[in-house]
N, C-alpha and C positions, 0 to 999 in steps of 0.2 A: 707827532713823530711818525717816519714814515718805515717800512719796510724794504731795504732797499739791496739790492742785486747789481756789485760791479765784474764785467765779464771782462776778464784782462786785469790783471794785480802787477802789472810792473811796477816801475817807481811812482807814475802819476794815479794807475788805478789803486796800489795799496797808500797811497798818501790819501785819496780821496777817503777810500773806508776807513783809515784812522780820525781825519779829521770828521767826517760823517759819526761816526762813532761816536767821538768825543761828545758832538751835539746835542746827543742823545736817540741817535738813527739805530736802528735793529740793520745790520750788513754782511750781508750774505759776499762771499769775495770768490770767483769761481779763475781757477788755475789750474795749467797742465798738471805741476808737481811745487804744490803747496809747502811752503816752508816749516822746517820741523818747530815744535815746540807751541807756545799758547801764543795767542795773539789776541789783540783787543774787539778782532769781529772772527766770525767763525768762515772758514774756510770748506770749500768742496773742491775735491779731483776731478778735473773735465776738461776734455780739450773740445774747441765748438767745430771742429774739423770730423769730430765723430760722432754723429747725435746720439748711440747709444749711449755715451756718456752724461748728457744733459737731462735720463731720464732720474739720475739719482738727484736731480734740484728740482724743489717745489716750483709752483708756478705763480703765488699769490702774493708777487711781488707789487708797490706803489710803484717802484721808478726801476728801471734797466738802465745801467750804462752799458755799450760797448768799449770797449778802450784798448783793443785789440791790433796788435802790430805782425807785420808779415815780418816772418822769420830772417828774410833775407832779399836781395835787390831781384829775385827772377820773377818773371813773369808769373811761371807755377806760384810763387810762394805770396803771390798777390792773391791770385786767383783760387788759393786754400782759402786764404783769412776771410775775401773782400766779397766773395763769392757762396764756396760750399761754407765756409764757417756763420757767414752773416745767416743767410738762408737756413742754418739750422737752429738761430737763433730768434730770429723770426719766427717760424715755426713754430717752435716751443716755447715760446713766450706769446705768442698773440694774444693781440687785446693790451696789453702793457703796454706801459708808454714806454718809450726809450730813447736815449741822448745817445746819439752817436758820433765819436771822434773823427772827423776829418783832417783834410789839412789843404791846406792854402793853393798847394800842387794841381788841384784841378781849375787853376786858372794856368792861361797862357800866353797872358798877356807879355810881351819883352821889350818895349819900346818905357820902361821906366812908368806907366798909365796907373793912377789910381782905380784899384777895386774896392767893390762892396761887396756885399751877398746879392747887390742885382745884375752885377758886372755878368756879360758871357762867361762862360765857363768853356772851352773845347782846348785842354791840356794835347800837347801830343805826346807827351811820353806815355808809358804802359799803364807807370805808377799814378800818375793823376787819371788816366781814361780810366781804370778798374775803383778807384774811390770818388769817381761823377757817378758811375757807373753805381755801387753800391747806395749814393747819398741818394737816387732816382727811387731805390728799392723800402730804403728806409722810407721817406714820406713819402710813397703811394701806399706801404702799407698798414697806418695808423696818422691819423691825421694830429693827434696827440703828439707823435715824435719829433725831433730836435736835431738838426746837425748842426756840431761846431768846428769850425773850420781855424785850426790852430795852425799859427806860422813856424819857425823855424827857432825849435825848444832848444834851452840853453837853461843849465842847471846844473848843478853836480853831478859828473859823470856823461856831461853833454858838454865837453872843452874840446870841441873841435876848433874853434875860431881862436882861439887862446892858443893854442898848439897851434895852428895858424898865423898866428899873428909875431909868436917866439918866432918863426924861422926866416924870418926876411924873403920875404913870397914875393913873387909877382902877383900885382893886384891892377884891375880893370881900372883906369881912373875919369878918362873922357871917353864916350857920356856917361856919365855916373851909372853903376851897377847899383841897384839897389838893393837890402839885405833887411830881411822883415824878420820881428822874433820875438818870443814871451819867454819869459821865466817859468821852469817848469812851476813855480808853485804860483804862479798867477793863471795856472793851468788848472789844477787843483782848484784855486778860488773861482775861477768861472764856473768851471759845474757843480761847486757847492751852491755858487751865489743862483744856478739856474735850477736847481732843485728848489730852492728857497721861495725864489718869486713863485713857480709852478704852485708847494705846498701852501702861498701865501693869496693864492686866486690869479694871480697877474695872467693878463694875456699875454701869450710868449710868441712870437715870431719863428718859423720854422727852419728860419739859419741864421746861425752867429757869427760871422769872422773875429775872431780871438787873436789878435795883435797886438802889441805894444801902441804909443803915441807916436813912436818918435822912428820910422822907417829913415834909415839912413843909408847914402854910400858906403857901399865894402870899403873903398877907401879910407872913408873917414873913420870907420870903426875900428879898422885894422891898423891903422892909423895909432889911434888915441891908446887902442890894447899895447900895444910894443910902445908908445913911450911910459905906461904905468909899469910894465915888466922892465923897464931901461932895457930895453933893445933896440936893433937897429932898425930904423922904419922898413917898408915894402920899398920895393921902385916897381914904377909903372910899367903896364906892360901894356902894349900895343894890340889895339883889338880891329880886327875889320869885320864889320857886320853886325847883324843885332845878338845882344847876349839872348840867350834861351831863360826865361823865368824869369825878367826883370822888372818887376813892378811895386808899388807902394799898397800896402793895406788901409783901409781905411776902417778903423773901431765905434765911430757913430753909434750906428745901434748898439752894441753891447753899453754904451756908457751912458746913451742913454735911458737903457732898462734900471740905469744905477750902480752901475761895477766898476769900483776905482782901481787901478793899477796898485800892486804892491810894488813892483818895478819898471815904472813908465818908461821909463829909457833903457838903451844900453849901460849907459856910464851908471844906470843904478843899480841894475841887477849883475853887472860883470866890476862893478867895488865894491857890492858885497860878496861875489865868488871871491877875487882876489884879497880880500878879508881873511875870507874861511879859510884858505888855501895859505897864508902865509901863517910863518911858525910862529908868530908872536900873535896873530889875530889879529895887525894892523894896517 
């Protein structure tokens, strides 16, 4: 069992330390403003934007996750998390291995192009250039460490495209937009399953692209959600030029280190939200 340290307790970092937990992991869970009452792993107050605060956490941790999200869409609030926050995390843990959350963003591909982790990467937006920018920082500084590169999270409390898809949207149809996504808790299961292999010897690859099987057109997704709601479909909408972001993930590596999808498609992970979500649970 291992000793383990997750920086960021949102929904995916405190689901990680419960399920870590459960396994029989010792998890340390570090947050601005720690939820009241007992919890199944112990909690410390830190925000990694302020390193005095990280001196009240040991340092003789087995694994670090980062799982750390900018507060908000500015510039500034990238370069708090991605930048002054990572760096003081770094810092204060060196020598520690650590798995660091990315996301798919720092690709820029839009011509619809399959990526991998060996795909170029030169995003233009802020937010993909400051987390290229960050995953550069993480492996040059541990050779040990990990980026996972997670697509576009859909979970309870992640219905955007369901709220999307209820309002009869105009949606991109010719050339297909494509729309790449994992479930948050198949979010959850990759960085348990990469803690796993790490504690199990495996030689682990220094990036993961975390996707689903099944990259589909917005179309089609937005599509299939509004007839499971009985709603009225999108109608297309007329696009000239190339969409910004448009491209297919490709999961290879992750599956074959061994990591099965709990939600391989859309249609599986957004039938079981529309499950949860309706009053009868069916």
């Amino acid at each position: 069992m291992a000793d383990v340290l997750i920086v960021g307790c949102g929904d995916i970092g405190s689901g990680l330390a419960l399920q870590l937990s459960v396994q029989g992991h010792r998890v340390t869970g570090l947050k601005r403003r720690p939820p009241p009452g007992q919890s199944a792993f112990a909690y410390v107050a830190a925000d990694v934007t302020q390193a005095e605060t990280l001196q009240a956490v040991g340092t003789g941790f087995d694994q670090v996750f980062f799982i750390v999200s900018a507060d908000g869409r500015s510039e500034q609030s990238y370069r708090d998390v991605y930048q002054t926050g990572l760096n003081n995390v770094l810092d204060r843990f060196a020598g520690r291995p650590l798995i660091f959350v990315s996301s798919t963003s720092v690709y820029g591909q839009c011509r619809g192009e399959w990526v991998d982790e060996m795909s170029e990467t030169e995003p233009e937006p802020f937010n993909g250039r400051w987390l290229r920018q960050a995953e550069t920082r993480v492996l040059s500084a541990n050779p040990e460490n990990i980026v996972v590169r997670f697509s576009g999270i859909y979970g309870p409390g992640r219905d955007y495209l369901l709220r999307k898809a209820a309002s009869a949207p105009l949606i991109q149809k010719t050339p297909p937009y494509y729309t790449n996504r994992i479930h948050q808790q198949d979010c959850i299961g990759v960085l348990s399953f990469l803690l796993a292999r790490r504690l199990a010897g495996a030689a682990l690859d220094s990036c993961y692209l975390a996707s689903d099987d099944d990259p589909a057109p917005l179309w089609e997704v937005v599509s299939w959600l509004a007839e499971q709601l009985h709603c009225p479909p999108p109608a297309a909408q007329a696009v000239a030029g190339e969409a910004p972001m448009n491209k297919r993930c490709r999961n290879a590596r992750l599956k074959a280190l061994g990591y099965r999808f709990l939600f391989p498609s859309y249609k599986d992970g957004y039938g079981e939200r529309l499950k949860e979500m309706s009053p009868t649970g069916q």
